[in-house]
mmCIF file of the C-alpha atoms, coordinates in Angstrom:
data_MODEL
# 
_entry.id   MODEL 
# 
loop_
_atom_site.group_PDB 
_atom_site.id 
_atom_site.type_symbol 
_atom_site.label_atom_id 
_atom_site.label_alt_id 
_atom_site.label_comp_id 
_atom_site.label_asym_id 
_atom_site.label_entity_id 
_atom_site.label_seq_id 
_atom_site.pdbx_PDB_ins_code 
_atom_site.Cartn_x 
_atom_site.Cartn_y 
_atom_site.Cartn_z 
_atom_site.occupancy 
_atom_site.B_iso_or_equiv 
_atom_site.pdbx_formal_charge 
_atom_site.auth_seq_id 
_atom_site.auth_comp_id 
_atom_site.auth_asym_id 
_atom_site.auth_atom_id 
_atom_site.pdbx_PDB_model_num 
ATOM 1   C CA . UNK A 1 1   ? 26.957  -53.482 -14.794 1.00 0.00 ? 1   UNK A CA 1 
ATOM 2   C CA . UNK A 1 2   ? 26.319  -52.843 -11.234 1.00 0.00 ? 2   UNK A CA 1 
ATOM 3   C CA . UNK A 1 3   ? 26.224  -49.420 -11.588 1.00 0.00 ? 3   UNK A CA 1 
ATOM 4   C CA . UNK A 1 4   ? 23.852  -48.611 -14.158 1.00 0.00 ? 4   UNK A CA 1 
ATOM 5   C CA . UNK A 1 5   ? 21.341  -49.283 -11.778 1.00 0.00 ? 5   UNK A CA 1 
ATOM 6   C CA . UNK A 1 6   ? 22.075  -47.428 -8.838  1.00 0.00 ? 6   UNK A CA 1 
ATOM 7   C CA . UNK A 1 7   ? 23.422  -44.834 -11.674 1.00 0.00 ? 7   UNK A CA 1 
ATOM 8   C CA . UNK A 1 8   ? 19.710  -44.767 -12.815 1.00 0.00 ? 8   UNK A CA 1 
ATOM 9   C CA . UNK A 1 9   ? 18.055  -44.595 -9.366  1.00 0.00 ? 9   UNK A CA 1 
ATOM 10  C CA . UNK A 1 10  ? 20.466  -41.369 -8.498  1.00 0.00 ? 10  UNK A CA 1 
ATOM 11  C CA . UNK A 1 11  ? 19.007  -39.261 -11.701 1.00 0.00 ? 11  UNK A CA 1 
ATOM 12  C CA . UNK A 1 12  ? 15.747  -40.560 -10.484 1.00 0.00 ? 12  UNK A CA 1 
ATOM 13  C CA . UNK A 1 13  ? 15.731  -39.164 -7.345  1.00 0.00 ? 13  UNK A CA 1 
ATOM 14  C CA . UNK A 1 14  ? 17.308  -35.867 -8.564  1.00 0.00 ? 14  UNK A CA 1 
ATOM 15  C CA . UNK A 1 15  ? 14.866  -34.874 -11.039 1.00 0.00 ? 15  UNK A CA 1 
ATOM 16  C CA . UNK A 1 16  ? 12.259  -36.219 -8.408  1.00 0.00 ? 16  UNK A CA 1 
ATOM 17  C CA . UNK A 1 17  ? 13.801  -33.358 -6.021  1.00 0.00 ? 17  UNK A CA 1 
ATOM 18  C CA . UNK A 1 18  ? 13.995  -30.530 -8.918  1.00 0.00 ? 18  UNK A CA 1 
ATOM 19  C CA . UNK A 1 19  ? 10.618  -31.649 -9.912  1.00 0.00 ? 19  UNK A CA 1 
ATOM 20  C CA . UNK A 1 20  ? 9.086   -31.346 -6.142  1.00 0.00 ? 20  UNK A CA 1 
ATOM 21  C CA . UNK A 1 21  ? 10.994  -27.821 -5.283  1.00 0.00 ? 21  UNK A CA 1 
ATOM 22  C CA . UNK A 1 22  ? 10.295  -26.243 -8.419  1.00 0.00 ? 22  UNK A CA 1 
ATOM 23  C CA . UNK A 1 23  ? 6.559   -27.087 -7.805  1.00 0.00 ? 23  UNK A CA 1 
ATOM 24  C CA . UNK A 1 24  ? 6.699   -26.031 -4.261  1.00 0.00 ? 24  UNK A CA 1 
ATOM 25  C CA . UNK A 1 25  ? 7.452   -22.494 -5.686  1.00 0.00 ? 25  UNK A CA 1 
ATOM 26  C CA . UNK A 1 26  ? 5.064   -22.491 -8.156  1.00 0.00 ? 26  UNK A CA 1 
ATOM 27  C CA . UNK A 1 27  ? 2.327   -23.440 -5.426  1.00 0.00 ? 27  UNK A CA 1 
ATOM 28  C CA . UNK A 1 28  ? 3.543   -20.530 -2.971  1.00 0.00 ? 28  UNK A CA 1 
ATOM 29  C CA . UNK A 1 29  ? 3.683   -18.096 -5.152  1.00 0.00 ? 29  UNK A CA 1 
ATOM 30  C CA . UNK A 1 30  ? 0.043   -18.560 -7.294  1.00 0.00 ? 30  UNK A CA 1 
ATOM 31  C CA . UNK A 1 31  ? -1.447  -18.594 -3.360  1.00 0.00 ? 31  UNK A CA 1 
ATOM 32  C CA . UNK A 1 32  ? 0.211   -15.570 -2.680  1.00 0.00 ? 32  UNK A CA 1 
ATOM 33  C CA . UNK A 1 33  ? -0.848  -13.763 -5.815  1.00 0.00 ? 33  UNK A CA 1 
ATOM 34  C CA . UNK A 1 34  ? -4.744  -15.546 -5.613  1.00 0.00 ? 34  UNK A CA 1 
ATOM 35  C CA . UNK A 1 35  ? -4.496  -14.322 -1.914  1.00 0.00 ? 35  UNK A CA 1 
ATOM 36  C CA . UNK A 1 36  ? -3.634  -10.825 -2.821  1.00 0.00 ? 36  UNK A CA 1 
ATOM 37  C CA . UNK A 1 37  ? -6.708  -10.514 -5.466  1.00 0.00 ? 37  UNK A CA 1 
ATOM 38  C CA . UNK A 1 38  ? -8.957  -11.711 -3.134  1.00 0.00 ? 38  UNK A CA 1 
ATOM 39  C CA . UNK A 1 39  ? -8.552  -9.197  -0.553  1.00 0.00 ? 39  UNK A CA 1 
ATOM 40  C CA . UNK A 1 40  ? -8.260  -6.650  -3.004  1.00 0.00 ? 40  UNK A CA 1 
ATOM 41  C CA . UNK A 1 41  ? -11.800 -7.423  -4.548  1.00 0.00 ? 41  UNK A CA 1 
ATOM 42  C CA . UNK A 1 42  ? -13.823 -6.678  -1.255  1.00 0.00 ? 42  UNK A CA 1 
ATOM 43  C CA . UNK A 1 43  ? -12.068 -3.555  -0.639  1.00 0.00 ? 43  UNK A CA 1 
ATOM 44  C CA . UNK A 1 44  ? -13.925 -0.537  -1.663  1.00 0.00 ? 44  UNK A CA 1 
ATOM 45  C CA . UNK A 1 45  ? -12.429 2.544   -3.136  1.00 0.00 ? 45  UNK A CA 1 
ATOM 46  C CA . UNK A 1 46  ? -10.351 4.727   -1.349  1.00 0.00 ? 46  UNK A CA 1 
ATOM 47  C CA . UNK A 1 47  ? -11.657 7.950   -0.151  1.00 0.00 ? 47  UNK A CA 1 
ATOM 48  C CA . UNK A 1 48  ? -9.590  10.992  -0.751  1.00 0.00 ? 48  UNK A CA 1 
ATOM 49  C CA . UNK A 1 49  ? -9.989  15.119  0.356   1.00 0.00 ? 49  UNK A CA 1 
ATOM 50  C CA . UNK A 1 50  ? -9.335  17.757  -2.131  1.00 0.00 ? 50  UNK A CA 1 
ATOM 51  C CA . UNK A 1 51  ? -7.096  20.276  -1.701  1.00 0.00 ? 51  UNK A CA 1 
ATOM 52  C CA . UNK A 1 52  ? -9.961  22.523  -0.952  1.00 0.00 ? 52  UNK A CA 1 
ATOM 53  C CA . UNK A 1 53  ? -11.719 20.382  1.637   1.00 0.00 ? 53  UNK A CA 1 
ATOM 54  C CA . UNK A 1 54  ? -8.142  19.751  3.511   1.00 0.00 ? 54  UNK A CA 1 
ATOM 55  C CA . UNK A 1 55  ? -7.800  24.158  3.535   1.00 0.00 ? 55  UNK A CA 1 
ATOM 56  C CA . UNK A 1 56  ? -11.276 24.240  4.725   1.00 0.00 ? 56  UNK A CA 1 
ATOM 57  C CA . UNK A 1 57  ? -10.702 21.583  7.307   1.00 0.00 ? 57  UNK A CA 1 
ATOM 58  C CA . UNK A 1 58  ? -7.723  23.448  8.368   1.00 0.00 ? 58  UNK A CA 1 
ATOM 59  C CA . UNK A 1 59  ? -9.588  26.668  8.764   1.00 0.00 ? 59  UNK A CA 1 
ATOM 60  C CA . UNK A 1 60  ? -11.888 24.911  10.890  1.00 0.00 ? 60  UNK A CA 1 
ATOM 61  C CA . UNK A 1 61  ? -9.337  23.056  12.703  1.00 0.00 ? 61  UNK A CA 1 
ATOM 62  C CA . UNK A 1 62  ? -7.729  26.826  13.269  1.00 0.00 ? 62  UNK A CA 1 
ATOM 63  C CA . UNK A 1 63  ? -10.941 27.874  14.505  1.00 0.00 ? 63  UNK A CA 1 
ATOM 64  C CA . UNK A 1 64  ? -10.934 25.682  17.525  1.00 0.00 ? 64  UNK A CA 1 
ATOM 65  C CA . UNK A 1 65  ? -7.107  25.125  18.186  1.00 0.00 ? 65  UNK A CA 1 
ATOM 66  C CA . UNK A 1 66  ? -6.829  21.975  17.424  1.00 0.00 ? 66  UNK A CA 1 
ATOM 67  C CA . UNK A 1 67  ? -4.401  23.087  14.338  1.00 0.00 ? 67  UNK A CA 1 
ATOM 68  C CA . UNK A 1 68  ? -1.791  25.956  14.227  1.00 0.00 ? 68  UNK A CA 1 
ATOM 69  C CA . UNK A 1 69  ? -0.568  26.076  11.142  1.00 0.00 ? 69  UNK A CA 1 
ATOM 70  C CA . UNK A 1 70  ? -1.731  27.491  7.348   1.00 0.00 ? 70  UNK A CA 1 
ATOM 71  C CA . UNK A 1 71  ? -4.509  26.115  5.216   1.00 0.00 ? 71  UNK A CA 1 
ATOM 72  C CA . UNK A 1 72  ? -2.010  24.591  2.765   1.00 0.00 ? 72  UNK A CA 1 
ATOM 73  C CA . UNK A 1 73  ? -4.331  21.888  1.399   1.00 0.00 ? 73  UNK A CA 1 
ATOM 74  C CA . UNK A 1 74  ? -1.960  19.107  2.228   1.00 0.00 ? 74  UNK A CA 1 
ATOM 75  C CA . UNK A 1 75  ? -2.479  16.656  4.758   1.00 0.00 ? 75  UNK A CA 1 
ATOM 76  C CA . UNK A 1 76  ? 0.798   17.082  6.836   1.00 0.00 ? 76  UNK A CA 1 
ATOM 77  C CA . UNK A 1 77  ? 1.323   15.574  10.058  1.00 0.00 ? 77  UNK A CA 1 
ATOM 78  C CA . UNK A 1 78  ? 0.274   18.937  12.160  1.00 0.00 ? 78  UNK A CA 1 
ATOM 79  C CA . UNK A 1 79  ? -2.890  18.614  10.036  1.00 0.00 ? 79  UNK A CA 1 
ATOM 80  C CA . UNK A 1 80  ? -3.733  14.856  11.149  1.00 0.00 ? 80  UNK A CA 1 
ATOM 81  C CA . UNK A 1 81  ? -2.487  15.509  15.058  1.00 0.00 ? 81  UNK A CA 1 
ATOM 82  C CA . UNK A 1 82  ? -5.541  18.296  14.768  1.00 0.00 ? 82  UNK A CA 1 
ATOM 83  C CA . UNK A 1 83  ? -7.950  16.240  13.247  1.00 0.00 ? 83  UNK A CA 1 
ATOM 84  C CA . UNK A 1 84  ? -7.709  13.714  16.222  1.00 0.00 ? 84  UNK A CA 1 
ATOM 85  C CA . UNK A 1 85  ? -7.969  16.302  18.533  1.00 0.00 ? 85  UNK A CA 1 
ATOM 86  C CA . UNK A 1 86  ? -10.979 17.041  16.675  1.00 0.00 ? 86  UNK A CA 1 
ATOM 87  C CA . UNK A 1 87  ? -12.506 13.385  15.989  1.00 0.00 ? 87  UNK A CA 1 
ATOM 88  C CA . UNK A 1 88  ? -11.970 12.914  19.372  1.00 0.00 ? 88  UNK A CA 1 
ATOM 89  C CA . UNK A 1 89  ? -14.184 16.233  20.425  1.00 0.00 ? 89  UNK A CA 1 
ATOM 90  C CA . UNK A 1 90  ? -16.911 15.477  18.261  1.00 0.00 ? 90  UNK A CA 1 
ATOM 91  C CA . UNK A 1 91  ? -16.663 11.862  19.466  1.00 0.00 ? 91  UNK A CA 1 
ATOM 92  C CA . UNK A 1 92  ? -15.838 10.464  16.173  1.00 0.00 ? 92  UNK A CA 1 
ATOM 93  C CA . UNK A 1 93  ? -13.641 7.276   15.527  1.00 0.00 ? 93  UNK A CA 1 
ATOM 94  C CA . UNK A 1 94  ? -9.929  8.511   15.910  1.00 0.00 ? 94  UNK A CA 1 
ATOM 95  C CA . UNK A 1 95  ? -7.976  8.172   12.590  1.00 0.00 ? 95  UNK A CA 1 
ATOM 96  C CA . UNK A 1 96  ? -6.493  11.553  11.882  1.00 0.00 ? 96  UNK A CA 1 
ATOM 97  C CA . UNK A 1 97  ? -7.258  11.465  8.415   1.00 0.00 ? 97  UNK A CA 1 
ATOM 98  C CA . UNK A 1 98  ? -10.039 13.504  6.820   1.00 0.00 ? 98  UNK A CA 1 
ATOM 99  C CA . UNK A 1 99  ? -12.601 10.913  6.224   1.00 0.00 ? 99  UNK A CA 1 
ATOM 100 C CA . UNK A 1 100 ? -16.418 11.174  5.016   1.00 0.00 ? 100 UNK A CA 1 
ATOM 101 C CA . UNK A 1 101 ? -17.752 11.320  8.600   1.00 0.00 ? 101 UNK A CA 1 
ATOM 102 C CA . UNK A 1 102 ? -15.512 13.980  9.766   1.00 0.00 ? 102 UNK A CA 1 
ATOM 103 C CA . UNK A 1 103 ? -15.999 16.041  6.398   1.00 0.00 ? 103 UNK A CA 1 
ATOM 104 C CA . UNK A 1 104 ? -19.647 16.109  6.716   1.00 0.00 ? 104 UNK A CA 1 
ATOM 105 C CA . UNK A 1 105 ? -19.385 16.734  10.722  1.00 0.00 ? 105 UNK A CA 1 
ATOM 106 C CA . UNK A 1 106 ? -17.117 19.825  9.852   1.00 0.00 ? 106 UNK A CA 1 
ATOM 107 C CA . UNK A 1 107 ? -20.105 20.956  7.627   1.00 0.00 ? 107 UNK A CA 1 
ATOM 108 C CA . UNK A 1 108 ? -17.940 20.585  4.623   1.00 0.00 ? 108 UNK A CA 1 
ATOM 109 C CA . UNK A 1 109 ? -19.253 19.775  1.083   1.00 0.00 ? 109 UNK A CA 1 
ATOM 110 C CA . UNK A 1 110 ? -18.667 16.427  -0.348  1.00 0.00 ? 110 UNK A CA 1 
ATOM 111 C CA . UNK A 1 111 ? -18.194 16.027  -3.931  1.00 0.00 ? 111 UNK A CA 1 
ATOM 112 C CA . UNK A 1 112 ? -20.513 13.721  -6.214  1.00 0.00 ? 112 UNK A CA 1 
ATOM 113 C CA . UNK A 1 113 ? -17.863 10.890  -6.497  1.00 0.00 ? 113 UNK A CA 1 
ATOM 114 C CA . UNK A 1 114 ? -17.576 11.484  -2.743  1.00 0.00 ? 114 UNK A CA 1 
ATOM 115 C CA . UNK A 1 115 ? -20.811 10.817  -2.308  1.00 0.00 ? 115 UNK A CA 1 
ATOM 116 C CA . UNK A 1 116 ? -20.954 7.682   -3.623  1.00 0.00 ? 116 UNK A CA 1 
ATOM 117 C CA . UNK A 1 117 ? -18.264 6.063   -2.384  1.00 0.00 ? 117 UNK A CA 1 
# 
């Protein structure tokens, strides 16, 4: 008879445990995913070159040696060395990719979704 309680109390305190962790994990993970939307909603779109615009670029890039190679229209890692060289010149922010402001400092034509973003 002496048992039952103490018997009782143990099941108590293990479903009491279960209960806590499995809430713990329930909590992390909806913060995580409530986090994640978050800082995805103030992001704005991502810009992105055409093929064109990165063979243009690279006959630009040619131009002034800051690029060797052929206008391939891919962004390869020759192709963003040259465009820091280049940002860097023209005293633009340094990022090596082929962003709005360096398009339309190279003179090259944006497109109309460009344009807007």
């Amino acid at each position: 008879m002496k048992k039952l309680p103490w018997v009782a109390l143990s099941l108590l305190l293990v479903f009491a445990v279960v209960g806590f962790a499995q809430n713990s994990n329930t909590n992390s993970n909806t913060g995580k995913t409530n986090a994640n939307k978050n800082s995805n909603a103030n992001r704005r779109p991502i810009f992105r070159a055409t093929a064109d615009q990165i063979k243009q670029a690279q006959a630009i890039l040619k131009q002034r040696n800051f690029y060797s190679g052929d206008a391939t229209g891919k962004l390869t890692p020759e192709t963003r060395a040259g465009l820091k060289l280049y940002q860097k010149a023209e005293g633009l922010k340094v990022t090596g990719t082929l962003n709005k402001v360096t398009l339309e400092k190279m003179g090259i034509a944006l497109t109309d979704k460009q344009k807007t973003t």
